[in-house]
DOFIFI-834897 format. One record per residue: residue number from 1; residue in one letter; chain; x, y, z of N, C-alpha, C in turn. Coordinates in nm, 3 decimals. Example, Ala and Ser with C-alpha at 12.3 -4.5 7.8 and 13.67 -1.06 7.14 Angstrom:
BEGIN
SITE    nr   rest   kette      n_c1      n_c2      n_c3     ca_c1     ca_c2     ca_c3      c_c1      c_c2      c_c3
SITE     1      A       A     1.319    -0.569     0.780     1.230    -0.450     0.780     1.320    -0.330     0.780
SITE     2      S       A     1.285    -0.225     0.708     1.367    -0.106     0.714     1.290     0.003     0.787
END
This chain:
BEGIN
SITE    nr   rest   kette      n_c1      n_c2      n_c3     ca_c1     ca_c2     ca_c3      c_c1      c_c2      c_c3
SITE     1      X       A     0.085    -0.117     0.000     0.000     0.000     0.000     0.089     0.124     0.000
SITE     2      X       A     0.033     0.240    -0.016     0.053     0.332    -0.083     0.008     0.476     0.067
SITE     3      X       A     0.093     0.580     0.056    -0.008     0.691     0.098    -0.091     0.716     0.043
SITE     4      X       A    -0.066     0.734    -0.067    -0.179     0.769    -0.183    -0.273     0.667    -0.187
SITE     5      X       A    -0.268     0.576    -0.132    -0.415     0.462    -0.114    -0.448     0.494    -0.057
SITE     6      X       A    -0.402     0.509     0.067    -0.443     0.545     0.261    -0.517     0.644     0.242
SITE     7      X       A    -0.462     0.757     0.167    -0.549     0.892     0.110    -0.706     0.829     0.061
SITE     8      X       A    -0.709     0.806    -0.087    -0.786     0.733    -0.103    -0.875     0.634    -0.067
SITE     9      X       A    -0.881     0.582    -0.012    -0.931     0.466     0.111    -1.025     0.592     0.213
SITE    10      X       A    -0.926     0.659     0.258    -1.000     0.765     0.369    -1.086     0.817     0.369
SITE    11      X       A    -1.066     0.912     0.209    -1.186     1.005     0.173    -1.286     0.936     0.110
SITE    12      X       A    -1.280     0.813     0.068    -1.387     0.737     0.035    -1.483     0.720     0.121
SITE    13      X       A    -1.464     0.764     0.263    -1.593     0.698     0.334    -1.666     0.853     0.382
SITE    14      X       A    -1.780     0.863     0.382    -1.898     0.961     0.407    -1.845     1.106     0.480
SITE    15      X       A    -1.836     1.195     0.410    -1.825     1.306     0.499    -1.702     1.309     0.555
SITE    16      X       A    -1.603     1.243     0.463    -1.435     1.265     0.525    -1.386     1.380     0.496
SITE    17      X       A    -1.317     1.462     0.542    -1.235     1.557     0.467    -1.110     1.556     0.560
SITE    18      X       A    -0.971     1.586     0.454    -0.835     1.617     0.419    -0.824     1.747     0.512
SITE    19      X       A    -0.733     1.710     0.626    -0.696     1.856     0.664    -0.549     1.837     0.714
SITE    20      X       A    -0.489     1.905     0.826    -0.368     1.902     0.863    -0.334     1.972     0.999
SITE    21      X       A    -0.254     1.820     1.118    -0.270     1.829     1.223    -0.120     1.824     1.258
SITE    22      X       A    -0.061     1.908     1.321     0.113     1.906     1.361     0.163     1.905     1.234
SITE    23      X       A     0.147     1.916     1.095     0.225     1.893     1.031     0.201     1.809     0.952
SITE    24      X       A     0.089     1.712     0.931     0.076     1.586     0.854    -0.049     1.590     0.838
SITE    25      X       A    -0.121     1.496     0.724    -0.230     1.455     0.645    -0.307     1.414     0.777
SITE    26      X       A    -0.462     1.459     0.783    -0.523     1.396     0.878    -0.652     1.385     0.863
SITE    27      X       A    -0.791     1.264     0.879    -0.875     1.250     0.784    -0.957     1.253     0.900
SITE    28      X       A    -1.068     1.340     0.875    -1.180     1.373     0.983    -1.341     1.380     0.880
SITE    29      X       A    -1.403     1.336     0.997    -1.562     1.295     0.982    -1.592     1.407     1.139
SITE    30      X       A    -1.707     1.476     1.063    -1.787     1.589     1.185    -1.645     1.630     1.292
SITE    31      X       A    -1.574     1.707     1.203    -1.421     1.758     1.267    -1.353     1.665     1.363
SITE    32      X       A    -1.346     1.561     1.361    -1.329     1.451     1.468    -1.197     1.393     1.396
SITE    33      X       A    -1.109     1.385     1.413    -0.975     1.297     1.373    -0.997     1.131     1.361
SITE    34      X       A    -0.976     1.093     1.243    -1.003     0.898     1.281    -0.890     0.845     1.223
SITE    35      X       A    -0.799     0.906     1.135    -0.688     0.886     1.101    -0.571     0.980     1.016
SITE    36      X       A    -0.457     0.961     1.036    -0.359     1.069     0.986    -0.251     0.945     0.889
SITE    37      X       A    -0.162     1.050     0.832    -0.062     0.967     0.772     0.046     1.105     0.814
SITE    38      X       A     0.112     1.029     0.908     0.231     1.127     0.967     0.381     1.100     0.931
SITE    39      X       A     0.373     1.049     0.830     0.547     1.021     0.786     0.519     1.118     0.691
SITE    40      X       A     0.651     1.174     0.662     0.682     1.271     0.528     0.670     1.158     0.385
SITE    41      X       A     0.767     1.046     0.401     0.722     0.997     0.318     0.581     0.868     0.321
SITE    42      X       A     0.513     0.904     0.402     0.409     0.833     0.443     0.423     0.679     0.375
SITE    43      X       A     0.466     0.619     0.447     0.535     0.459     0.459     0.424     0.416     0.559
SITE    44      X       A     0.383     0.487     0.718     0.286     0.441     0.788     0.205     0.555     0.801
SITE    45      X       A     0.105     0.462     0.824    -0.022     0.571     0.892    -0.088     0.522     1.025
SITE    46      X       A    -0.202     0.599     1.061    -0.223     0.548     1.194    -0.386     0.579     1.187
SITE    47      X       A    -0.475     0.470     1.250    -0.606     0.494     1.258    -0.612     0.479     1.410
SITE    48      X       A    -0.735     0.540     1.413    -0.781     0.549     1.560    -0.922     0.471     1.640
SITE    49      X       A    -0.868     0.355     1.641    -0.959     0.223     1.688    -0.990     0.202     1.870
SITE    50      X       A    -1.115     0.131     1.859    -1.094     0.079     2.019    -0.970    -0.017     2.052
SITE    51      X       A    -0.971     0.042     2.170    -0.846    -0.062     2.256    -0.883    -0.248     2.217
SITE    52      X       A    -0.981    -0.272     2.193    -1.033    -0.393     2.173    -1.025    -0.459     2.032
SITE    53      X       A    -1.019    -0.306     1.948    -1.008    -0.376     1.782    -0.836    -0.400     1.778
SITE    54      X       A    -0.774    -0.305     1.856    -0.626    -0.242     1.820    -0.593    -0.381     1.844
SITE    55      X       A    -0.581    -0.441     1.974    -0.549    -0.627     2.010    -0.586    -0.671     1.895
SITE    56      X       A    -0.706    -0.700     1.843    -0.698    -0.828     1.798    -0.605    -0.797     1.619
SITE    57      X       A    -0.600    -0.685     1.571    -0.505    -0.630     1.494    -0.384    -0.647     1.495
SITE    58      X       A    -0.378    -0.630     1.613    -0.209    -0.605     1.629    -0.197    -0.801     1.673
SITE    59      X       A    -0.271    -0.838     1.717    -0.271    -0.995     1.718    -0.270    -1.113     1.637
SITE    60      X       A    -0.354    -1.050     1.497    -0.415    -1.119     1.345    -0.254    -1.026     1.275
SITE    61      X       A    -0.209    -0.941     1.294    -0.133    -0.905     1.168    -0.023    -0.801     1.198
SITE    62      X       A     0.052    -0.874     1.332     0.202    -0.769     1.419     0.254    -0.710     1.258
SITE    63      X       A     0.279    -0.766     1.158     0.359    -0.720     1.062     0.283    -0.556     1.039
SITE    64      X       A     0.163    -0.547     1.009     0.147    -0.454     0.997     0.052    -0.377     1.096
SITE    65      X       A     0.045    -0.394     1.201     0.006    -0.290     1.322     0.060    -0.291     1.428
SITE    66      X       A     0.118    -0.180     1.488     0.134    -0.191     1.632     0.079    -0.049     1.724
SITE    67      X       A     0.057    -0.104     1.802     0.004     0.032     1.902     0.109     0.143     1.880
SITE    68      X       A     0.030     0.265     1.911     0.108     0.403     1.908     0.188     0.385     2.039
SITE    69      X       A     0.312     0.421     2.043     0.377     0.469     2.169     0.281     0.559     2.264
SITE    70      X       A     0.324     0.479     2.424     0.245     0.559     2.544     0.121     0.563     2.558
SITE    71      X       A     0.027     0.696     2.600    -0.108     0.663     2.630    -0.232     0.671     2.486
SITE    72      X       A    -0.090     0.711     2.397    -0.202     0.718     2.284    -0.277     0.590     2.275
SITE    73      X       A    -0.106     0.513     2.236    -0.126     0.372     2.246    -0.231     0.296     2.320
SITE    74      X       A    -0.241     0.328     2.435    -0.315     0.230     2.561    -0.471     0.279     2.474
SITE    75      X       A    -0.506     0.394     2.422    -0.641     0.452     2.404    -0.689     0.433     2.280
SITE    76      X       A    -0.563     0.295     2.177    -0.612     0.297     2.045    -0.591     0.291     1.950
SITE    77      X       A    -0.503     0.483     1.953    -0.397     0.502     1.816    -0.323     0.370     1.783
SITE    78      X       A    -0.363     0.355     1.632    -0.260     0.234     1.615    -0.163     0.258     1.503
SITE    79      X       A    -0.061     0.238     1.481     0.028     0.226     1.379     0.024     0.146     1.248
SITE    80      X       A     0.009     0.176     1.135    -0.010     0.093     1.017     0.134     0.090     0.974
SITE    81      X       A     0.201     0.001     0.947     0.290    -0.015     0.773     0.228    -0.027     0.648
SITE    82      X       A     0.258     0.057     0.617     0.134     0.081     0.479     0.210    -0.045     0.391
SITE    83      X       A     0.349    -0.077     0.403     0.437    -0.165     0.318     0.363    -0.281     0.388
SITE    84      X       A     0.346    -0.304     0.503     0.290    -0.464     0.513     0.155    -0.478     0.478
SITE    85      X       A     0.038    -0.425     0.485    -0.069    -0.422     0.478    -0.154    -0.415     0.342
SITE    86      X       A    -0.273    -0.495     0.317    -0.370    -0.526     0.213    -0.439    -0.447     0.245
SITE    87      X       A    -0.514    -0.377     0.130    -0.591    -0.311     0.063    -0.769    -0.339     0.150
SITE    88      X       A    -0.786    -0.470     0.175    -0.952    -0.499     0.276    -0.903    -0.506     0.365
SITE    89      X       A    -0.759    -0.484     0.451    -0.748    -0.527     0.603    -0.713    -0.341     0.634
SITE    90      X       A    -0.691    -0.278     0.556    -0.666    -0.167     0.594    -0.761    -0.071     0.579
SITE    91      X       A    -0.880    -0.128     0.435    -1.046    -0.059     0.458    -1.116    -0.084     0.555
SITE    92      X       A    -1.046    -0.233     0.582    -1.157    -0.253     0.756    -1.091    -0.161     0.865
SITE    93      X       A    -1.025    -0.109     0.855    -0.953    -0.067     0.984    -0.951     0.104     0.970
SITE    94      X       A    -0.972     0.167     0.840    -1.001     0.270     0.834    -1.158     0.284     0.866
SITE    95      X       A    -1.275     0.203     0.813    -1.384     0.217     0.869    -1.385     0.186     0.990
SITE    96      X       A    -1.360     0.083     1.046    -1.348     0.083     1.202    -1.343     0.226     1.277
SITE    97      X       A    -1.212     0.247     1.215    -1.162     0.405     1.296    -1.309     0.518     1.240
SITE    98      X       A    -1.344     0.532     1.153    -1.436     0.621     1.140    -1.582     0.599     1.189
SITE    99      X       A    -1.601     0.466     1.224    -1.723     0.418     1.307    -1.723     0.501     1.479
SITE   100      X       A    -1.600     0.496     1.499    -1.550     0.546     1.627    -1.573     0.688     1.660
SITE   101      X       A    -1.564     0.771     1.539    -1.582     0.887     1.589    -1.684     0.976     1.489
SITE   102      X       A    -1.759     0.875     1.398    -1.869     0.975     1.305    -2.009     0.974     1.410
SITE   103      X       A    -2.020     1.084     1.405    -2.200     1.092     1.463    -2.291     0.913     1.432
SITE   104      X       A    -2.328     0.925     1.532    -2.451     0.829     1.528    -2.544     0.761     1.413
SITE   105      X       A    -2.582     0.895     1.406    -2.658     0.855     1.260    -2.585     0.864     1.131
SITE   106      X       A    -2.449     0.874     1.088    -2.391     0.836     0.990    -2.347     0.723     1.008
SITE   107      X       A    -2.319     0.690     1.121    -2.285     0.552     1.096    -2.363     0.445     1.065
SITE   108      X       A    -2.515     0.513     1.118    -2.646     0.384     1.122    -2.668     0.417     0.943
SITE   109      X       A    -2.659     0.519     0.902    -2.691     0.532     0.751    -2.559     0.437     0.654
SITE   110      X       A    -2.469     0.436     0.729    -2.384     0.359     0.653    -2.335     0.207     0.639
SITE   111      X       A    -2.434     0.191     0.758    -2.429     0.061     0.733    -2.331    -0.070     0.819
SITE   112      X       A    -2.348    -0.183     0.815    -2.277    -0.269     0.881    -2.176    -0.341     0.809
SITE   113      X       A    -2.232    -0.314     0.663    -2.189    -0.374     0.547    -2.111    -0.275     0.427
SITE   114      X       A    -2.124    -0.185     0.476    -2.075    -0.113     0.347    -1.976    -0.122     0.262
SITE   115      X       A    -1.967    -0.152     0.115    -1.822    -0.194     0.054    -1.805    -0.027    -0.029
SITE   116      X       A    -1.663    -0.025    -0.032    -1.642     0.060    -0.163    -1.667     0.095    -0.262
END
């Protein structure tokens, strides 16, 4: 994978928009942060999951996730290698992260199922 996927991938889902947080790419639903790509040459990115999805992620696929350093970490932030990671394990994990922090009713409008 690609930044330029991660990009893509992001703004694909409902009401995302492209902005910029410390310095880096960062993808928000109802101004809410659910994921950034903070490398210059964006190699990783990072979504923002429950403590409960981040385990079994970082459990199903260490190559490409690991928790953020410190309390981000403990609360979620997770680390992608965009180099280890597939294209449906990283749409699941970007919707995940945007389930987390879109209003209520976008998420019920969007579904349990939603594909690309």
């Amino acid at each position: 994978m690609t930044g330029a996927a991660f990009r893509t991938l992001a703004l694909s889902l409902p009401d995302t928009e492209e902005g910029s947080h410390m310095g880096h790419a960062d993808f928000r639903v109802a101004g809410k942060i659910f994921a950034t790509l903070p490398d210059a040459d964006e190699r990783r990115g990072m979504v923002k999951l429950k403590p409960e999805d981040q385990r079994t992620l970082v459990r199903q696929r260490p190559e490409a996730f690991a928790p953020a350093r410190g309390a981000w970490g403990r609360a979620g932030s997770t680390c992608v290698d965009l180099r280890a990671v597939d294209r449906p394990t990283l749409r699941a994990a970007l919707v995940a992260a945007w389930k987390n922090v879109a209003p209520r009713r976008m998420v019920e409008a969007f579904g349990p199922d939603d594909r690309e």
